[in-house]
N, C-alpha and C positions, 0 to 999 in steps of 0.2 A: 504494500500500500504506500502510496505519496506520503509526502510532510503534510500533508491537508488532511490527508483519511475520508478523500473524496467530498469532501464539502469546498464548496467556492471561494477560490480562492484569488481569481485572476482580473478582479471588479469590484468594486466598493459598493458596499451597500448602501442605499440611500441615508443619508442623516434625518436624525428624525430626535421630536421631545415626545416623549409618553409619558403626561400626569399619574397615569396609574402606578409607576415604580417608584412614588416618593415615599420619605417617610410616611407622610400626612397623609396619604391618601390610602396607606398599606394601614395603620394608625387608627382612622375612620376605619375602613375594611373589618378590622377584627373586630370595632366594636359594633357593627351593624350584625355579625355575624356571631354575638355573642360570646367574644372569646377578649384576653385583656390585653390589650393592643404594648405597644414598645413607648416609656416617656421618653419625650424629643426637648423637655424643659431642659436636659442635661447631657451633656456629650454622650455620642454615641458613634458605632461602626456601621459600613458600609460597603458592600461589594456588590458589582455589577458583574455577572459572568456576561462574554462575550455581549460589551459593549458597542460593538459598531465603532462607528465612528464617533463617540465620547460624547454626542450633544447633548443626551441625559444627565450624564455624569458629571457635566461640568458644569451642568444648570444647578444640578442637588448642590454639586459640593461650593456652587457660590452664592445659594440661598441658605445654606446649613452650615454655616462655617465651625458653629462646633462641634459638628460630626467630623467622622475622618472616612475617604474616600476611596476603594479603590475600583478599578476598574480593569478589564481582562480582555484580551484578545490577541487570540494566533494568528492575526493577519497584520504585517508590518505597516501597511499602508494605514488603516485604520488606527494604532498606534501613533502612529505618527503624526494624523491630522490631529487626535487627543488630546496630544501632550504640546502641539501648539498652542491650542487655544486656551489648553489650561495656563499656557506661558504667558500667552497676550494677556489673562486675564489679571494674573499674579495670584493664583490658586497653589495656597499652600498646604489642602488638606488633601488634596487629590493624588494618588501617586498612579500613573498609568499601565500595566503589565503587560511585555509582549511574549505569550506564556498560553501550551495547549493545556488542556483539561487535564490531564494524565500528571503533568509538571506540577501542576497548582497540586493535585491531591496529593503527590507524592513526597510537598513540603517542599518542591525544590525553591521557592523561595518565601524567606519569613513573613509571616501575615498573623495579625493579631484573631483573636476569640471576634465572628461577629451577631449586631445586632438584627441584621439586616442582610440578607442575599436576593438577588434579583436575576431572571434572566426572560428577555423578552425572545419567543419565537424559536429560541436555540436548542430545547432541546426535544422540539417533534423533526430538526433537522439532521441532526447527528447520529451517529450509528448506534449500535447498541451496547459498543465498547465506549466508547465519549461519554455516555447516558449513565455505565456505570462508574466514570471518574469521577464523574459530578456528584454519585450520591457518595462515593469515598468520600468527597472535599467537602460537602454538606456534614455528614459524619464527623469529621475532623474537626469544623472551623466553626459552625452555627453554636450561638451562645444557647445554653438554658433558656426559655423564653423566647429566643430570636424566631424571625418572621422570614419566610422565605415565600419568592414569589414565581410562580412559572406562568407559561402561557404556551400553546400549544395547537394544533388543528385535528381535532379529536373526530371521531366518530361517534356515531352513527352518520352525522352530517356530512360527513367527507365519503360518506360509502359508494354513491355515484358517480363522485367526480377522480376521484383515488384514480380511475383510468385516463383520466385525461392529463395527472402530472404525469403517468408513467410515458405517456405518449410526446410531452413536451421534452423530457429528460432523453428518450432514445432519439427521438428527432437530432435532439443536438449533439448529440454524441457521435452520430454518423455523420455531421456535418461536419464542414470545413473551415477555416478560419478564425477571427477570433470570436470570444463569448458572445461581445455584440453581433457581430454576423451569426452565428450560431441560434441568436434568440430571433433573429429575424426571419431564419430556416424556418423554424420551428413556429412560428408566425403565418407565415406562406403556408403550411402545410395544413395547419389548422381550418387554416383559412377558405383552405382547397376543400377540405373534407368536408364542412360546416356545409359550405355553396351545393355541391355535389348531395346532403339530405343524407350524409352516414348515418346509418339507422343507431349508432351509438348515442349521435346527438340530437337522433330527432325521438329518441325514447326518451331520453332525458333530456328534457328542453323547458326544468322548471326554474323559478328565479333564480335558483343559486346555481345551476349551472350556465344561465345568459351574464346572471354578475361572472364569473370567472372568466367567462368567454370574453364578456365587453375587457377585463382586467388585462389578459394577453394579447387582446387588440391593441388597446392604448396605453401600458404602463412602459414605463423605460426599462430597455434592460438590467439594468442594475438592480431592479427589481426582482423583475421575471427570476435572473438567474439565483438567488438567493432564495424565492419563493419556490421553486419547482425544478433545480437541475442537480441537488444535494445528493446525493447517492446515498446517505444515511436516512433522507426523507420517508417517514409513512406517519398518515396519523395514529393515535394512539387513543387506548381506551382511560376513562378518567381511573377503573380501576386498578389498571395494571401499574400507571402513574406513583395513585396511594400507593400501593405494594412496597413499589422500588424505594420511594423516600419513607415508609414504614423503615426501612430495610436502615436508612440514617438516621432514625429516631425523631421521624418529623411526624405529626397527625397531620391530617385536613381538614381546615376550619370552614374555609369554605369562601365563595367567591368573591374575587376582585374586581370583577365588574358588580356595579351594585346593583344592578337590575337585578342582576341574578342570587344578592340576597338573600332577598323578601320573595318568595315563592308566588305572592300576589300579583306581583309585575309581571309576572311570565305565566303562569297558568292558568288555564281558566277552573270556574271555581270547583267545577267535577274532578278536574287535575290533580287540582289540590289536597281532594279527600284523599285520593289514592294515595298522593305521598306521602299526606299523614301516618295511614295505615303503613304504609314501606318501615320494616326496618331502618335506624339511622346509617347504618352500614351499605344502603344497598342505593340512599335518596338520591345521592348522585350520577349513579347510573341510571335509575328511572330516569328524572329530570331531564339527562341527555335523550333517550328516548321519547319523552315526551316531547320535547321542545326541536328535534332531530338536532342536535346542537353538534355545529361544527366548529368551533373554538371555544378553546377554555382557558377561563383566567382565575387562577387559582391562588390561595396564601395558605403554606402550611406554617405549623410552628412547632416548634421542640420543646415539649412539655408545657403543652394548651392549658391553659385555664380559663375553665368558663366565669361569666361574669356573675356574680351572687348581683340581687335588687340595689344591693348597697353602693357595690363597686359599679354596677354601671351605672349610677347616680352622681360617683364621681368621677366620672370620666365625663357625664355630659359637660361636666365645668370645665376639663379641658383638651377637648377636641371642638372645634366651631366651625361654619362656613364662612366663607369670601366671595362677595359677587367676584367672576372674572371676565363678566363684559357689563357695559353703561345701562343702570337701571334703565330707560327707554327702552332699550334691543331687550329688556330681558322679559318671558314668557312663560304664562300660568299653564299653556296649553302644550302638554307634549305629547308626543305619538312616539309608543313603544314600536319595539323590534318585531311584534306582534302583530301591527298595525294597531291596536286597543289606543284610542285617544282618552290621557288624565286631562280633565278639563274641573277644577277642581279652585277656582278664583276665590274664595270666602278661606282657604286653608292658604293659597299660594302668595297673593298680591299682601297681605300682610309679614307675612317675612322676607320675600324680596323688598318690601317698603324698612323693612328696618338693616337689615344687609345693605341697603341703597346707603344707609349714615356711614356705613361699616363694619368692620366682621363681628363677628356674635359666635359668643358660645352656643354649642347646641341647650346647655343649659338656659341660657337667656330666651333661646329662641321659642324653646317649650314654658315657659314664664308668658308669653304673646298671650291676651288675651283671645286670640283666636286658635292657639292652642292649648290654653291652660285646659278645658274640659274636653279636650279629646283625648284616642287612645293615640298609648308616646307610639304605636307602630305607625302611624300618622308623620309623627315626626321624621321618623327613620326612613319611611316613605318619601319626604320632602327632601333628603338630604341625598335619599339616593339617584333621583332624577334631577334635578339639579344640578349634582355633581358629572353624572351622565350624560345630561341634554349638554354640557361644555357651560355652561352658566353660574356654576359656583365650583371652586374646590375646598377641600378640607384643609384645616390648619392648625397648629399646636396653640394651644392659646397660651400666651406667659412665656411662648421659646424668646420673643425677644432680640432676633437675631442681629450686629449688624449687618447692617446694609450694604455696605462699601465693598464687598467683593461681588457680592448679584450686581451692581450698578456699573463697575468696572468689567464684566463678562458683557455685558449690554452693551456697552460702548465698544468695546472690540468686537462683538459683531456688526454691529450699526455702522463702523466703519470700512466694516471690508467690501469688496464689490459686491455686487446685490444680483447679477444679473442671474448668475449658476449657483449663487448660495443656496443652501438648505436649512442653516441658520435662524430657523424663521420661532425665535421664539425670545420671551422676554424673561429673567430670572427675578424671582421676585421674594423680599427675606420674610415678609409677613406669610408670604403660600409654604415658604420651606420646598418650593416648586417654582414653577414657573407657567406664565399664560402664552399659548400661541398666537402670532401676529405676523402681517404683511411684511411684503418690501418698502412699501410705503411707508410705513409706520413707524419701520427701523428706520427710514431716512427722517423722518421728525422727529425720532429721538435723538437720532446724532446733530439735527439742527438745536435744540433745545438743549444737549450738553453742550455745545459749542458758544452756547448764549448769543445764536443770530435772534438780532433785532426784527428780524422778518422772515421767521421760518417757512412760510410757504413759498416765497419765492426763491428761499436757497434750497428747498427739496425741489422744486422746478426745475433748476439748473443741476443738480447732481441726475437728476433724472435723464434728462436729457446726456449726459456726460457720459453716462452709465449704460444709455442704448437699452432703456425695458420702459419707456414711459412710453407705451402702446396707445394709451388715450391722450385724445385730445386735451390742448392743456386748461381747457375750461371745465369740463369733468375730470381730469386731474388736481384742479385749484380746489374744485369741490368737495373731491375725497379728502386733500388733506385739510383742508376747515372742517369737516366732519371729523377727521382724529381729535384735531383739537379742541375742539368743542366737547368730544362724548370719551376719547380715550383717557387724554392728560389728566382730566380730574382723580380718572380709573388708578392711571401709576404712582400716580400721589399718596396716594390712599395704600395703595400697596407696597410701598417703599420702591414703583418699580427706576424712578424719577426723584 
């Protein structure tokens, strides 16, 4: 076998921020799921198995400065872009590792006890030797308490389409040139078969497999080949998942996307009873069947404890929401994964009206006279679509953080060119996270540190300079008086400015 072990390695994975791997959001996570989440009031650890290209890691570790950070990954390139940005930023909790799975478990280099492990996507891609280093290095490294989080493309939802990576991966395999050429083979042919009425694709021709189909129509390769050319790739079942990190002394608490919760966001109510009835052992696999669920976003922990009345009473004091967009954009009305529309104004527009002042304890927010007499799964309920629809995230209340390294990571993106960036996000020390944001927006941020007297028209002109101001500059002018108007008050408020 290669240095790679057949995972991709000749292409950068796109950069990307995922709220969901923050403390605060892992934090909220165990407490919606009942379990006593990790305090962020006082230093803590951090690892990010195969980081990508660091844009998470370097958002956590300059919104969290008193955590300590690391980050992993067997691809030099990715390493590399990392450990720039953590340079630009002046990130001194961050240490970057250019190190495979096997290495990390087997201590080849010193890493402390942690609170926190994370790894997004990596390990439904990896083989089945990579899958067992990780649960060695989970084994070895996760603290008492610590929160681990994975993510995955699970079955029974993938049970349809399972044939169509296999079909992407051989495609390119027998092609020629490079990865991009390769993904674009594999494109054509697709593309051929779809036209032509393969009875493959025309037996299966339901939403989830026209979304996949539209995905390797238009995504870039650097995508594609990370999502479907792994030679370790298959999905996996949630429970063989448990088994394996059973096998590291991790339980499952149960999911990271908060939809999935509260059983009520996703089932209907016949659903429900059954799972009641289900053994606790088994709810996760129903669930997957019920809902055909083909991703999972999961948070185990090592030596779970569930929350007594008492203790989740004090936790509501400190975990809290943060609008993360302009109370105007924000909405009572949202439509699950389900299609099920929560239209639910008389619970909603009172606590976005008080989140609108700024963040709030969950405890404060359950105090609202429009929730004081209802039940708290109401609340829980609020907190997790919300957090879901992108309209609020979770926060440590009392962490305190400073600001001046989230503020200094922002300004070294804001500065770089914008045209090919992926960059696209703001760190912020009150989230312990970070909000996603335009090219645009980064360009009035960097006008705004810079202290221009008339930031719109020096985003005009960097726009211009830069080759991506696609709009006309009178709906250009527009967009950015709209940031300023509904964003700037936003990063004020969140230390992100």
């Amino acid at each position: 076998m290669s240095w790679n072990n057949g995972y991709v390695a000749d292409i950068a994975y796109p950069a990307g921020f995922f709220p969901e791997l923050s403390p605060a959001h892992l934090s909220l996570a165990c407490l919606l799921n009942g379990y006593q989440p990790v305090a962020l009031d006082a230093p803590f650890t951090y690892c990010e198995l195969g980081c990508g290209r660091g844009l998470t890691a370097n958002a956590l570790a300059a919104s969290n400065p008193h955590g300590r950070f690391y980050a992993c990954d067997f691809n030099p390139a990715h390493v590399a872009e990392a450990r720039e940005l953590a340079a630009a930023a002046g990130l001194d909790n961050l240490t970057v590792l250019e190190n495979s799975f096997a290495e990390l478990a087997g201590g080849a280099v010193a890493l402390p006890q942690f609170d926190f492990v994370t790894m997004r996507g990596v390990y439904g891609w990896i083989n089945d030797e990579n899958r067992a280093h990780i649960a060695a290095f989970l084994a070895r490294y996760v603290k008492p308490g610590g929160v681990v989080h994975v993510n995955y493309n699970t079955m029974p939802g993938w049970a349809a389409a399972q044939p169509l990576q296999r079909l992407v991966l051989e495609v390119a395999d027998a092609a020629v040139g490079t990865r991009t050429q390769r993904c674009e083979q594999a494109r054509q042919v697709i593309g051929q078969l779809v036209a032509l009425e393969a009875r493959y694709f025309t037996e299966h021709s339901g939403d989830g497999m026209r979304q996949r189909l539209e995905s390797i129509r238009a995504d870039g390769a650097d995508y594609l080949a990370h999502e479907y050319m792994n030679h370790g790739w298959r999905p996996l079942y949630h429970a063989d998942v448990a088994d394996q990190l059973a096998g590291a002394g991790l339980a499952y608490v149960g999911a990271a996307d908060l939809t999935r919760a509260l059983p009520g966001l996703y089932l209907t109510p016949p659903q429900r009873q059954q799972y009641a009835r289900t053994p606790p052992a088994l709810r996760a696999t129903v669930a997957d069947y019920l809902a055909n669920t083909s991703f999972r976003d999961d948070v185990y922990v090592r030596g779970a404890t569930p929350l007594s009345p008492a203790l989740r009473g004090a936790w509501l004091e400190r975990i809290g929401l943060a609008l993360t967009v302009p109370r105007g954009l924000a909405r009572h009305k949202i439509t699950l994964a389900s299609g099920q529309l929560v239209d639910d104004a008389a619970l909603y527009q009172p606590v976005l009206d008080a989140l609108a002042a700024g963040p709030r304890s969950l405890a404060a927010l359950a105090a609202l006279p429009a929730l004081r007499q209802r039940d708290p799964a109401d609340l829980y309920q609020v907190a997790a679509l919300l957090v879901s629809s992108g309209q609020a995230s979770g926060y440590a209340v009392g962490a305190d953080a400073d600001a001046g390294p989230a503020r200094r990571l922002n300004r070294a993106m804001a500065a770089a060119p914008h045209e090919h960036s992926s960059n696209r996000v703001l760190a912020s020390a009150v989230l312990g996270g970070g909000i996603l944001t335009s090219a645009t927006a980064q360009l009035v941020y960097r006008a705004l540190c810079d202290g221009e007297e008339a930031p719109a028209a020096r985003v005009l002109d960097w726009a211009r300079e830069e080759g991506h101001a696609a709009a006309e500059p009178a709906e250009l002018t527009a967009k950015i008086q709209r940031i300023l108007e509904q964003l700037v008050p936003l990063w004020r408020q969140l230390k992100v400015l």
